[in-house]
C-alpha positions as CSV (number, residue, x, y, z in Angstrom):
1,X,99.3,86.0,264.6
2,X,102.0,87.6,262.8
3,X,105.7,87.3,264.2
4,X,106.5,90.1,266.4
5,X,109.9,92.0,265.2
6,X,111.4,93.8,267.7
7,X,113.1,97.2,266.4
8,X,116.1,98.5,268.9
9,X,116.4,102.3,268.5
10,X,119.5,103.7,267.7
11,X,118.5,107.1,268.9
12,X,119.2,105.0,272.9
13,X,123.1,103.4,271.5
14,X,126.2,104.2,273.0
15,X,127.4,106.0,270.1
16,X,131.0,106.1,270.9
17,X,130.4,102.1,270.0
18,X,127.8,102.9,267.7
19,X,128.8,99.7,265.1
20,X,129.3,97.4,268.1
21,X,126.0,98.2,269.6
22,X,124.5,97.3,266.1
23,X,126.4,94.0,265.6
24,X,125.0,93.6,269.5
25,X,121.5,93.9,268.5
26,X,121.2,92.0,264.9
27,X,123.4,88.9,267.1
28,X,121.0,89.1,270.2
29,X,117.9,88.7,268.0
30,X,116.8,92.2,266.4
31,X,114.6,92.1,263.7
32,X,114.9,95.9,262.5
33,X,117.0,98.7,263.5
34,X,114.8,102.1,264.4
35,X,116.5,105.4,263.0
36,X,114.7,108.5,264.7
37,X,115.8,111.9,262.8
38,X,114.6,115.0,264.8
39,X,115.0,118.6,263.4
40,X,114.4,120.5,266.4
41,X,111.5,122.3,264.7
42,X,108.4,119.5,264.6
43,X,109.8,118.1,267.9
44,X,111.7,120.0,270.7
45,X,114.7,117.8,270.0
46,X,117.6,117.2,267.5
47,X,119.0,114.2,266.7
48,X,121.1,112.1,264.2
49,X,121.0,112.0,260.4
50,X,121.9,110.7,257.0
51,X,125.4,110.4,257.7
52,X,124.9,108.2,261.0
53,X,122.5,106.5,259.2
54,X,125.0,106.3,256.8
55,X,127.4,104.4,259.6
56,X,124.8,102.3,261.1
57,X,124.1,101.1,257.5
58,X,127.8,99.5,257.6
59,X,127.5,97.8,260.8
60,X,124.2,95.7,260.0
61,X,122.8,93.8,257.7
62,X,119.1,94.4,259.7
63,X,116.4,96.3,258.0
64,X,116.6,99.9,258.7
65,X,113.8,102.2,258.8
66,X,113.9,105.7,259.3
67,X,111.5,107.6,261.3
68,X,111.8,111.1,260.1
69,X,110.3,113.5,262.9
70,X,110.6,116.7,260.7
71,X,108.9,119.6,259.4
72,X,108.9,119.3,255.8
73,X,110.3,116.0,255.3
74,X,110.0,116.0,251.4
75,X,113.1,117.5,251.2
76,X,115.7,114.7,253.2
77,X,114.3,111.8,251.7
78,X,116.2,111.3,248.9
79,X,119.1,111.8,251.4
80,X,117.9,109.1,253.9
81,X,117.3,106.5,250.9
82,X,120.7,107.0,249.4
83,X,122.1,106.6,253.1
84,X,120.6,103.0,253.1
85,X,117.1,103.6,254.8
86,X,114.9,100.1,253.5
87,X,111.5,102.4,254.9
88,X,110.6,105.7,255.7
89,X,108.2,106.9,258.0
90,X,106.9,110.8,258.0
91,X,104.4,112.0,260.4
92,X,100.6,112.8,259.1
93,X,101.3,116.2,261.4
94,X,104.2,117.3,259.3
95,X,103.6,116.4,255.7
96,X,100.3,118.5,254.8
97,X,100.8,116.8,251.1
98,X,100.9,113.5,252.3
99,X,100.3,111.1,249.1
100,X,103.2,113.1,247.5
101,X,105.4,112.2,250.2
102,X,104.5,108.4,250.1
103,X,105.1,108.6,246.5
104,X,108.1,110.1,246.5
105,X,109.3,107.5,249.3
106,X,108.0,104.1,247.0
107,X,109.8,105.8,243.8
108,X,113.2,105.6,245.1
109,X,112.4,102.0,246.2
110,X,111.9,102.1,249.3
111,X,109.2,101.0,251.8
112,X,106.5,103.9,253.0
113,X,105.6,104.1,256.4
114,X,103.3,107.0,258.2
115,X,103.2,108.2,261.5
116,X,100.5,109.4,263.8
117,X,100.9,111.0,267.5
118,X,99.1,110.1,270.6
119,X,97.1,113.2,270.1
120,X,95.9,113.0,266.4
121,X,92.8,111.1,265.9
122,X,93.1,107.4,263.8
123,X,90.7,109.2,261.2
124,X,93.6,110.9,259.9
125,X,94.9,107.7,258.3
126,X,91.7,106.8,256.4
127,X,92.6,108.1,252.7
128,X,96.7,107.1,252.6
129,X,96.1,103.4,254.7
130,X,95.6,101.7,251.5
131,X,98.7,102.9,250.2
132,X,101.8,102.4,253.1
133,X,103.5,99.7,254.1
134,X,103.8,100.6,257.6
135,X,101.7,102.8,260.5
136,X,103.5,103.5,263.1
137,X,101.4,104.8,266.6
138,X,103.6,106.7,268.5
139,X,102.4,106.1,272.6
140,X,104.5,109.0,274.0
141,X,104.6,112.4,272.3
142,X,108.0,112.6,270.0
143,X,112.0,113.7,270.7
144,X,112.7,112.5,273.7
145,X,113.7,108.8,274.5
146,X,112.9,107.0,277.6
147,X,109.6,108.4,278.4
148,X,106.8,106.9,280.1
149,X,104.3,104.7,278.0
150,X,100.5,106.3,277.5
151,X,98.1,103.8,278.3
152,X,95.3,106.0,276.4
153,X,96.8,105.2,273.0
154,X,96.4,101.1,273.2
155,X,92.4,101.5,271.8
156,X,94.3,103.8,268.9
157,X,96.5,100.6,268.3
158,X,93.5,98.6,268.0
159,X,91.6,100.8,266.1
160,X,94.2,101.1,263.4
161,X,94.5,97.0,263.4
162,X,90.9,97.4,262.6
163,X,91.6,100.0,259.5
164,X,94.5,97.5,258.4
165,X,92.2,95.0,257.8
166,X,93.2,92.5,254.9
167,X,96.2,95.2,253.9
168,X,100.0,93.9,254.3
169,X,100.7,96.5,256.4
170,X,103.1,96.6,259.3
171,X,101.7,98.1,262.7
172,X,104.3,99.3,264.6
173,X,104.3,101.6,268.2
174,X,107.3,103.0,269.8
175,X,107.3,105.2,272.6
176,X,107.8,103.7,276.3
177,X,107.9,100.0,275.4
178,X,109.6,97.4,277.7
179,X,108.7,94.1,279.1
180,X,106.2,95.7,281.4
181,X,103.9,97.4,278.0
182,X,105.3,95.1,275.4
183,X,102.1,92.4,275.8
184,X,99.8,94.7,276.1
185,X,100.8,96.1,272.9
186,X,101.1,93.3,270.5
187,X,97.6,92.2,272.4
188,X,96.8,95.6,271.2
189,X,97.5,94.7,267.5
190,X,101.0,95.6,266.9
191,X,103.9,93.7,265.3
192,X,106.5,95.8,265.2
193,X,107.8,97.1,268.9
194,X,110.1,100.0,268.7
195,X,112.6,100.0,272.4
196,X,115.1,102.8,272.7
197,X,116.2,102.5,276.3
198,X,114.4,99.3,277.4
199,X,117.3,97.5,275.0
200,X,120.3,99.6,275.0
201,X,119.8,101.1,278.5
202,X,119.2,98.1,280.0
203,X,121.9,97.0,282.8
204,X,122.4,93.9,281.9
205,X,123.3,94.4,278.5
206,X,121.4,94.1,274.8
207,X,121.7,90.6,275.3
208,X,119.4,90.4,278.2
209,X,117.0,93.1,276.9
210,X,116.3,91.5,274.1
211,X,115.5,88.2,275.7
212,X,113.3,89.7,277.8
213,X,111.2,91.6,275.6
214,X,110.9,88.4,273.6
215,X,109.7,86.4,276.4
216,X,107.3,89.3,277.8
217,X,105.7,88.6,274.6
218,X,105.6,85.1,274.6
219,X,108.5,84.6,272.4
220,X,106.3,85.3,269.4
């Protein structure tokens, strides 16, 4: 089994110490830092962008990967790349011209990722899997942090281990993981765990959070 990276989400920090959150998570053991982007428009949310990805960029030396939940995402990718994104993910909902998109992603040299919802059926993926580096499964519908993990979507995690195959492709879910969902999810097939609140929520600090998450999964 692949090492499980754990991917804090900045969308969950405390930005008024947005760099010390970041130094927080890449010392406690983060693997990746998660960058959700919400428009408003494809999700009933907005969020942050290229110039907070911008900041965050500054404060780590983690692997950043930007998880663009917008309509027509063609047209901020060049802005996330030159902001420091290392991969960017666009949902198979919101990008009708899909290969284009991935293509325009790897020509700036970056890492592809794509995205499908707990709704949209795994079948969606079959002619772009051969062609990503990541597939992220989201297990709670997008733009709002700290909701409650859907069970229903763990046989779509292990379908989509199944379409992997052989591929060097990352599997990564976000959406309601904590150390009460984390094992069932890398049992599932995953090996990237996105946590918003479950790390920078957490009472006891990103310190503890992180720990736990680790040893909910076995310390993988």
């Amino acid at each position: 089994m692949p090492t499980i990276k754990l991917a804090p989400s900045v969308i969950a920090a405390d930005f008024g110490r947005l760099a010390a959150q970041m130094a927080e998570a890449e010392q406690y053991g983060a693997d990746v830092i998660h960058f959700d982007a919400m428009d408003g428009q494809f999700v009933p949310n907005l969020s942050i962008g290229p110039m907070v990805l911008e900041a965050v960029r500054r404060a780590t030396r983690l692997r950043i990967d930007a998880h663009l939940m917008l309509a027509s995402p063609e047209r901020y990718i060049d802005a996330f790349a030159r902001a420091g994104a290392d991969l960017i993910s666009v949902h198979v909902e919101g990008a009708p011209h899909l290969h284009r998109v991935v293509e325009q992603i790897h020509a700036l040299g970056k890492r592809a990722g794509v995205v499908i919802n707990p709704g949209t059926p795994v079948g969606h993926l079959d002619a772009i899997i051969g062609t990503v580096d990541q597939v992220l499964v989201m297990s709670v519908n997008p733009g709002f942090g700290g909701q409650k993990f859907i069970r229903a979507v763990l046989p779509k995690i292990e379908a989509v281990r199944k379409m992997i195959g052989s591929h060097p492709i990352e599997l990564c879910v976000d959406g309601g993981v904590d150390r009460t969902t984390a094992r069932d999810v890398v049992t599932a097939g995953a090996d990237v765990l996105v946590a918003g609140t479950a790390v920078f929520g957490h009472p006891d600090g990103v310190r503890a959070a992180l720990a736990q998450l680790r040893a909910a999964i076995g310390a993988q």
